[in-house]
N, C-alpha and C positions, 0 to 999 in steps of 0.2 A: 477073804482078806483083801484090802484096798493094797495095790500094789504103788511101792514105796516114792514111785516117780510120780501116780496120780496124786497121792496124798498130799506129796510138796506142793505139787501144780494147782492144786483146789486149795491150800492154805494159802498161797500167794494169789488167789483170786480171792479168796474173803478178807485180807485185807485190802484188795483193791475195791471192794462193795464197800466196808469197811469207811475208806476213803471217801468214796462217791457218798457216800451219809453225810460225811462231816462237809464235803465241799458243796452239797446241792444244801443244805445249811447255811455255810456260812450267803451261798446265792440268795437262800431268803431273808438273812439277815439284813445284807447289803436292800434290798427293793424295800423292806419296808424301812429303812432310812431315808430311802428314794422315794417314799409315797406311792410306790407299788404296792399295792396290799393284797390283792387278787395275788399277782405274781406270786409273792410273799407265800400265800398259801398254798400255791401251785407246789412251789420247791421245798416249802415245808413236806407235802406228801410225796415230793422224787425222794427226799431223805428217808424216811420209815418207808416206802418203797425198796430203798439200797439195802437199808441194812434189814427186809423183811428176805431178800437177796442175799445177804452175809448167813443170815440165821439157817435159810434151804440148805446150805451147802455144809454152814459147819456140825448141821443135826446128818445130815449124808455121811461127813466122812466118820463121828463115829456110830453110825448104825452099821456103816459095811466094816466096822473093824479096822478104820484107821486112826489119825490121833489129831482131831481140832485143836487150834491153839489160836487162842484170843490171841487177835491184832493187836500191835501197837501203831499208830496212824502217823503222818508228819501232818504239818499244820498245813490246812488248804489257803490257797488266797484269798483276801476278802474284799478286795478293792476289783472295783470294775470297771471299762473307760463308760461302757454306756450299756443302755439295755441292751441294745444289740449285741454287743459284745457278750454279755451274760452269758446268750443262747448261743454264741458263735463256738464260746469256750464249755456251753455243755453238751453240743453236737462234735465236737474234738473228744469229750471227756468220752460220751458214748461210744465211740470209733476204735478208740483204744482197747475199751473193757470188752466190744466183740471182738476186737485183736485177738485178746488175753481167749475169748472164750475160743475162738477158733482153733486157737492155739494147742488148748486143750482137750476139745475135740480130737484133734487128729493124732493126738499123743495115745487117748484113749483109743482109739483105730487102730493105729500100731500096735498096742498092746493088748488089744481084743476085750475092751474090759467093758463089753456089755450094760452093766449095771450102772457105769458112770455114765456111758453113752446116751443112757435113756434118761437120765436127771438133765446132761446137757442140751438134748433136744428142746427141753423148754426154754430155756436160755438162749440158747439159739434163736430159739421164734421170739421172746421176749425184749430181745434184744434190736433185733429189724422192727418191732413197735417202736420202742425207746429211740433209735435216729430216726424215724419218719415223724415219729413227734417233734421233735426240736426242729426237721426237718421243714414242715408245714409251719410253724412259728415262726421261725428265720425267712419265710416265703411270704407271709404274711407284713411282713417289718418290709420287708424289700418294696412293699404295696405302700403302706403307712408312711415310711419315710421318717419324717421328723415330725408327722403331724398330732399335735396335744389331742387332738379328738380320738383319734384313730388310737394311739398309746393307750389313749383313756380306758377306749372299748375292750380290745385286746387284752390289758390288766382284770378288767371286769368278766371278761370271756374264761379267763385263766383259773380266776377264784371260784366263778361257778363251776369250772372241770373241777375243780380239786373237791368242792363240796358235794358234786354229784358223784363220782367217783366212792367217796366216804359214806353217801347214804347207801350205795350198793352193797360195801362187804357187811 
């Protein structure tokens, strides 16, 4: 039986994946207004990424006998000052959701609950991908600058991750 602190803690982290779906969303909304379209498709797959993230955790809690309950989400923002900002605001978004998983983590420590431990160990490592990604992208803009060529390439670089990525699974 999922004990009843984990249960909370993992349902307010499926709606924070939950969230991360709808806002790395409305991010690819916003680029292909922008005429980012690589981008566009980049953050198309962070979104079915989050909530592929939502779905781990809410089939977890009830396999081990606690009680998933569909999210209800608030509205993310969908205005952005610049690309860079995009990535600035989903390297902050990341930062948070391994807050949230640390958090949770050590809750389950505390309470010896083994079986959640070993679901979050992947999240954990999931997670240190997910900021070195945004990471290396924001390093990469720091290079580029404001340059239309460099933006150009990077948009292009983004859409082939996302499409090589999809020919994998």
């Amino acid at each position: 039986m999922l004990p009843e602190k984990i249960n909370q803690a993992l349902n307010e982290q499926i709606a924070k994946e939950a969230y991360a779906s709808a806002y790395y969303l409305a991010m690819a909304s916003w680029c292909e207004q922008n005429g980012f379209v690589g981008t566009a498709n980049f953050f198309y797959r962070q979104s079915d990424e989050e909530r592929e993230h939502m779905m781990k955790i809410f089939k977890y809690v009830n396999e081990a006998e606690g009680k998933a309950i569909s999210p209800g989400i608030e509205q993310p923002e969908h205005e952005f000052d610049s690309y860079t900002s995009l990535f600035e605001k989903a390297l902050e978004h990341e930062r948070k959701v391994t807050d949230s998983i640390h958090q949770i983590t050590a809750l389950a420590t505390d309470l010896k609950d083994y079986r959640t431990l070993n679901l979050l160990r992947w999240f954990v490592d999931e997670q240190l991908e997910e900021e070195n990604q945004m990471q290396i992208i924001l390093d990469k803009l720091k290079l580029i600058k404001d340059d239309g060529v460099g933006l150009y390439m990077l948009d292009s670089e983004l859409g082939q991750r996302s499409e090589t990525t999809e020919a994998n699974e």
